[in-house]
LOTIKOL-417031 format. One record per atom (N, C-alpha, C): residue number from 1; residue in three letters; atom name; x, y, z. Coordinates in Angstrom, 3 decimals. Example, Ala and Ser with C-alpha at 12.3 -4.5 7.8 and 13.67 -1.06 7.14 Angstrom:
// residues 2
DONU    n  res  atom        px        py        pz
DONU    1  ala     N    13.190    -5.690     7.800
DONU    1  ala    CA    12.300    -4.500     7.800
DONU    1  ala     C    13.200    -3.300     7.800
DONU    2  ser     N    12.850    -2.250     7.080
DONU    2  ser    CA    13.670    -1.060     7.140
DONU    2  ser     C    12.900     0.030     7.870
//
This chain:
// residues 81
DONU    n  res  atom        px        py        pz
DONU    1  unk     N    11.487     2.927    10.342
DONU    1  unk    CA    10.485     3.547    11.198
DONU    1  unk     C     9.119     2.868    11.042
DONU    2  unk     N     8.872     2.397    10.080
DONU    2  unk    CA     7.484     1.713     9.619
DONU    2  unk     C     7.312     0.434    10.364
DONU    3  unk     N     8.576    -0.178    10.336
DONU    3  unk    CA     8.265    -1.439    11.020
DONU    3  unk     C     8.164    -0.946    12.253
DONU    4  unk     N     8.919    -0.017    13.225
DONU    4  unk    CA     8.402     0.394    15.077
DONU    4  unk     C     7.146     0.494    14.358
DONU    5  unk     N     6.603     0.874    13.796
DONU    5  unk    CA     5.282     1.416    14.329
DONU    5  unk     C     4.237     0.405    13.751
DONU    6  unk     N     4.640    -0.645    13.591
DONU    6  unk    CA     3.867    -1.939    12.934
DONU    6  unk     C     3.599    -2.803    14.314
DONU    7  unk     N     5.133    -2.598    14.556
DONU    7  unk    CA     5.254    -3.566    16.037
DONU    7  unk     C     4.491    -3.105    16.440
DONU    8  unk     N     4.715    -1.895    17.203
DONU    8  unk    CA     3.776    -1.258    18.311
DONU    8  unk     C     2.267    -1.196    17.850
DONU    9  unk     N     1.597    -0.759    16.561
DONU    9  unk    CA     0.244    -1.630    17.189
DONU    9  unk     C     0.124    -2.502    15.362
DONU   10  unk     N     0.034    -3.316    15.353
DONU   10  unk    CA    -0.154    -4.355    14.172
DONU   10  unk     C    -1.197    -3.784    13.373
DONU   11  unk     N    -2.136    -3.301    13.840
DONU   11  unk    CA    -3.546    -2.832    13.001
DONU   11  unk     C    -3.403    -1.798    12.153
DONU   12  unk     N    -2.099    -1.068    12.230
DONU   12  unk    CA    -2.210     0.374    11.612
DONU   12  unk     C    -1.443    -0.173    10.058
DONU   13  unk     N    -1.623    -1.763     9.554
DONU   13  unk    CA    -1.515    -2.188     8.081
DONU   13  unk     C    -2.464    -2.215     7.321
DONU   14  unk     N    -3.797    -2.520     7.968
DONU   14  unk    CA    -5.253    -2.020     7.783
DONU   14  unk     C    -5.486    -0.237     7.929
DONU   15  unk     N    -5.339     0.121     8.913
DONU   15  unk    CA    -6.390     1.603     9.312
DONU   15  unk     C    -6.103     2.296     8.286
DONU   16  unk     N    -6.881     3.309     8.164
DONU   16  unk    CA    -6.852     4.368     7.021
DONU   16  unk     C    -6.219     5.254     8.170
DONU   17  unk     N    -5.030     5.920     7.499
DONU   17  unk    CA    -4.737     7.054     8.377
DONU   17  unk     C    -5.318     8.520     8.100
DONU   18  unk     N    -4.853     9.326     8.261
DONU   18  unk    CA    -5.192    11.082     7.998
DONU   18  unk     C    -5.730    11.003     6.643
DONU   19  unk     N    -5.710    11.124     5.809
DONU   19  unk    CA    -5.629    11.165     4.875
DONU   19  unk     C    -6.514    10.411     3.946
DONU   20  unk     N    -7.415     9.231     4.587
DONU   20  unk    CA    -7.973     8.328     4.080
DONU   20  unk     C    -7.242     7.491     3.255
DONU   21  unk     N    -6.312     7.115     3.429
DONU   21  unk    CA    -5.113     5.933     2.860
DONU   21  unk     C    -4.532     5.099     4.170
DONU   22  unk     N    -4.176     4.031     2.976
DONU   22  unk    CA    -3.583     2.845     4.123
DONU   22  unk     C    -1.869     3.399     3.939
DONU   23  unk     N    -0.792     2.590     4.935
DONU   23  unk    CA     0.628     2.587     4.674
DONU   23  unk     C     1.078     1.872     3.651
DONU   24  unk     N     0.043     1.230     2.691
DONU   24  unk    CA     0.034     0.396     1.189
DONU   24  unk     C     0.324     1.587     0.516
DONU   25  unk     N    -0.744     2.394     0.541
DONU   25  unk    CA    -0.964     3.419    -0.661
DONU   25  unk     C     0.229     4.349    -0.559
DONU   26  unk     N     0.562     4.273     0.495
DONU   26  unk    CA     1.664     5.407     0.954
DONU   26  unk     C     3.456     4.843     0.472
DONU   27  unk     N     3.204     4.041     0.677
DONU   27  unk    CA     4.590     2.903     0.371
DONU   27  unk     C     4.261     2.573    -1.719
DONU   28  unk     N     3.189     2.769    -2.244
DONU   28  unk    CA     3.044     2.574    -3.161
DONU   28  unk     C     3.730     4.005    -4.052
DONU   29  unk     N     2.839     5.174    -3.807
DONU   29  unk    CA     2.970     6.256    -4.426
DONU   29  unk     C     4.501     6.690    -4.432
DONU   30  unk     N     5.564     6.294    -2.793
DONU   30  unk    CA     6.479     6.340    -2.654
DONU   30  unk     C     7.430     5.302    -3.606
DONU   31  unk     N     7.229     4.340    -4.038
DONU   31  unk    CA     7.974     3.305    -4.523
DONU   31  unk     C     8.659     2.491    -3.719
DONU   32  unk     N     8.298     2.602    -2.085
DONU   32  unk    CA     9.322     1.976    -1.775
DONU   32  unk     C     8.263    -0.201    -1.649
DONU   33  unk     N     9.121    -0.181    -1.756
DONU   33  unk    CA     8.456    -1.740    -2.852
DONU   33  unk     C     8.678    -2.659    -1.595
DONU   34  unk     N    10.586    -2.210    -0.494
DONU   34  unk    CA    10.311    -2.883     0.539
DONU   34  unk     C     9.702    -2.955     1.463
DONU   35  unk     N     9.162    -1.751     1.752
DONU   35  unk    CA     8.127    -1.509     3.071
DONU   35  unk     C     7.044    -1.959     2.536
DONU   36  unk     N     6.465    -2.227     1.275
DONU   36  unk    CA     5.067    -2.518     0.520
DONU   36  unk     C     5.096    -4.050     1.156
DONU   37  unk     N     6.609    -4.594     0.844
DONU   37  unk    CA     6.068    -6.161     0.979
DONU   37  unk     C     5.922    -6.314     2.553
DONU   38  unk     N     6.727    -6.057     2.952
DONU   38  unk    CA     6.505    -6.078     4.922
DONU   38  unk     C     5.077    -5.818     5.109
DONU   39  unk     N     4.219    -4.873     4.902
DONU   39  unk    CA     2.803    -4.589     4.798
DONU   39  unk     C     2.167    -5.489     4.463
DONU   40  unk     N     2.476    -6.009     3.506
DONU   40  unk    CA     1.935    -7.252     3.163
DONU   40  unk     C     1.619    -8.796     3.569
DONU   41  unk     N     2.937    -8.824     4.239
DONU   41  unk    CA     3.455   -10.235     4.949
DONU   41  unk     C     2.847   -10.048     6.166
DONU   42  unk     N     2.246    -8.814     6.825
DONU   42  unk    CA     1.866    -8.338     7.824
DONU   42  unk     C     0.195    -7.893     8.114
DONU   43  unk     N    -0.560    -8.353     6.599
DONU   43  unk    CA    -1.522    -8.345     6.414
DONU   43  unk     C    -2.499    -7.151     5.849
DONU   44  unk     N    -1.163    -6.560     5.265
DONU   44  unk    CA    -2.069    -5.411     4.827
DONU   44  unk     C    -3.031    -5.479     3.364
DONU   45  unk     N    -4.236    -4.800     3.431
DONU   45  unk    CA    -5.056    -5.571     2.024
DONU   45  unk     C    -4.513    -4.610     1.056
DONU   46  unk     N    -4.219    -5.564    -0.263
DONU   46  unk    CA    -3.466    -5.000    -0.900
DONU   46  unk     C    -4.602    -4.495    -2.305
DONU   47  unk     N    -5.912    -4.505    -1.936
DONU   47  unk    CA    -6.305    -3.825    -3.019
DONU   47  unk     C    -7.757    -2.918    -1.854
DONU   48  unk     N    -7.018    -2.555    -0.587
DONU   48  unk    CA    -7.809    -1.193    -0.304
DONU   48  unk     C    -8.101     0.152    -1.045
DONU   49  unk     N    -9.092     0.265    -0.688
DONU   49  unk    CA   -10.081     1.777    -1.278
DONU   49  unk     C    -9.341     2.948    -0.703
DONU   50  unk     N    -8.755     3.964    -0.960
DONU   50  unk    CA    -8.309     5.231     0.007
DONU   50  unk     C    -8.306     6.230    -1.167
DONU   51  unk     N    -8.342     7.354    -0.172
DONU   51  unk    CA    -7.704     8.920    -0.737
DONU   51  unk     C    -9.209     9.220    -1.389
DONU   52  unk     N    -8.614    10.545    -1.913
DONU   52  unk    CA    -9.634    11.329    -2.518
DONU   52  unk     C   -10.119    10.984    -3.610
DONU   53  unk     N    -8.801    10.116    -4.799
DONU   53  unk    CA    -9.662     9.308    -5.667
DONU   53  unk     C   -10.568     8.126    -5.600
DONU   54  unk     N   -10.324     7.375    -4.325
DONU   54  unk    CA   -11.221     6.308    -3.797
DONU   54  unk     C   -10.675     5.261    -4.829
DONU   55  unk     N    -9.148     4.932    -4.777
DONU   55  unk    CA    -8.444     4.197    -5.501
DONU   55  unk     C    -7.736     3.030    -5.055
DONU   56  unk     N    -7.325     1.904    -5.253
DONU   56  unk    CA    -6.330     0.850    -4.091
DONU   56  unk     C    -4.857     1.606    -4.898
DONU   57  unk     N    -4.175     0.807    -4.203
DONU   57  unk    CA    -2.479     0.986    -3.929
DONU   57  unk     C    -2.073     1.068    -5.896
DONU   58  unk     N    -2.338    -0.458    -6.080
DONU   58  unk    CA    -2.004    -0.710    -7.748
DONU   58  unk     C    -2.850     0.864    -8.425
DONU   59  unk     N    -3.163     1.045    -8.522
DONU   59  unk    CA    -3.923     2.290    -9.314
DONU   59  unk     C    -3.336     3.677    -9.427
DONU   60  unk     N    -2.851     3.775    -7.669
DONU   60  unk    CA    -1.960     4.775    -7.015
DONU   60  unk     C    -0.261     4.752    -8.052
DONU   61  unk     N     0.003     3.872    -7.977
DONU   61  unk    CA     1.089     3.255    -8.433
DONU   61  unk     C     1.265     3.503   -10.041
DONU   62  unk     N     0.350     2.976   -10.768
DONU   62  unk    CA    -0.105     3.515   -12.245
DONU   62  unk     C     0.087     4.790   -12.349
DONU   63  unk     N    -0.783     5.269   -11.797
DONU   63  unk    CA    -0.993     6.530   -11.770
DONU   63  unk     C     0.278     7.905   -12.507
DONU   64  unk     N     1.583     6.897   -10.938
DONU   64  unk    CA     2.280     7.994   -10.802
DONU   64  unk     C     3.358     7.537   -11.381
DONU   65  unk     N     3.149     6.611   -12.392
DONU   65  unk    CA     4.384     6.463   -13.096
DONU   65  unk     C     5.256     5.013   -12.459
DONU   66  unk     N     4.874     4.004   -11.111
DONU   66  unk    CA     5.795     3.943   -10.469
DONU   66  unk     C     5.854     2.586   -11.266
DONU   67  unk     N     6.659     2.046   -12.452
DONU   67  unk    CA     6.492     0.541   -12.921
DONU   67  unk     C     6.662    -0.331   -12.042
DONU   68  unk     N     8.298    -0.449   -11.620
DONU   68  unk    CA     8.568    -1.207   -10.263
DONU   68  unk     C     7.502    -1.641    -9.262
DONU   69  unk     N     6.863    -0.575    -8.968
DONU   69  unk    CA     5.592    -1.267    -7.735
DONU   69  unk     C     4.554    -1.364    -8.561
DONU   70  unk     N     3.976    -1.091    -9.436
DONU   70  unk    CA     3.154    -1.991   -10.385
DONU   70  unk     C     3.196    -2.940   -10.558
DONU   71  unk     N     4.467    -3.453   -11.281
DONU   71  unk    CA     4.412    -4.939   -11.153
DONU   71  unk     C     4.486    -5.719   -10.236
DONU   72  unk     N     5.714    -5.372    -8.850
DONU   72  unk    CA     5.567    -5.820    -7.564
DONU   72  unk     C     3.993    -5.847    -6.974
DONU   73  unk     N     2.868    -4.948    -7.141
DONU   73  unk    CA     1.565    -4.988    -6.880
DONU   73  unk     C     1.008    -5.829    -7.737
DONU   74  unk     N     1.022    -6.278    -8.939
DONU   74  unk    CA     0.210    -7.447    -9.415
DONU   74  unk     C     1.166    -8.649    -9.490
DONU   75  unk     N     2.152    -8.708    -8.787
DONU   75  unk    CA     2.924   -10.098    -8.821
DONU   75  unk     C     2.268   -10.825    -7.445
DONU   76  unk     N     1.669    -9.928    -6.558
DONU   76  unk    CA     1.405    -9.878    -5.317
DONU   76  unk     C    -0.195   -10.328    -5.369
DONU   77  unk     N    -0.645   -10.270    -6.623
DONU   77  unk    CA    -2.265   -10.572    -7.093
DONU   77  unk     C    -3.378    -9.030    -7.112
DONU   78  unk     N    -2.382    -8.349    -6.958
DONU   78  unk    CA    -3.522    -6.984    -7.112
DONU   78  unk     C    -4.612    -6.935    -7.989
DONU   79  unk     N    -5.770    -6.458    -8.051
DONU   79  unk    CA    -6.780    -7.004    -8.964
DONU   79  unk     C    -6.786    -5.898   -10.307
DONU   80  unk     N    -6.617    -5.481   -10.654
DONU   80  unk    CA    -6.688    -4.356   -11.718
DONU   80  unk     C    -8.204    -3.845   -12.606
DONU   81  unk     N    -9.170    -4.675   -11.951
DONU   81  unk    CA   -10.351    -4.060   -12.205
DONU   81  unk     C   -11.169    -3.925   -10.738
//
């Protein structure tokens, strides 16, 4: 479903949606690591500001335990400061 809705408008790898998060942060907290990289390859910034903690994706990811996309997020160059 992520990719229809990538196709249909490309920009929503950037926009902050509802929530003040990108589909990074959302694909992060989720673990899903394959939709993270499609986002990626697709231009999404991978160390955006979102949510209520005013955190990027890698942080999100820490956070919640997720190792797998931790490391997939700094293999990817995530900045960690």
């Amino acid at each position: 479903r992520v990719i229809e809705l990538i196709e249909a408008d490309s920009q929503l790898t950037t926009k902050l949606l509802d929530d003040n998060i990108t589909l990074l942060h959302w694909a992060a907290i989720n673990n899903r690591i394959e939709i993270a990289k499609y986002l990626i390859s697709k231009g999404a910034k991978i160390d955006a500001i979102g949510g209520a903690l005013h955190s990027t994706p890698l942080y999100w990811a820490i956070r919640d335990g997720k190792l797998e996309m931790t490391l997939f997020l700094l293999s990817y160059g995530a900045q960690t400061s």
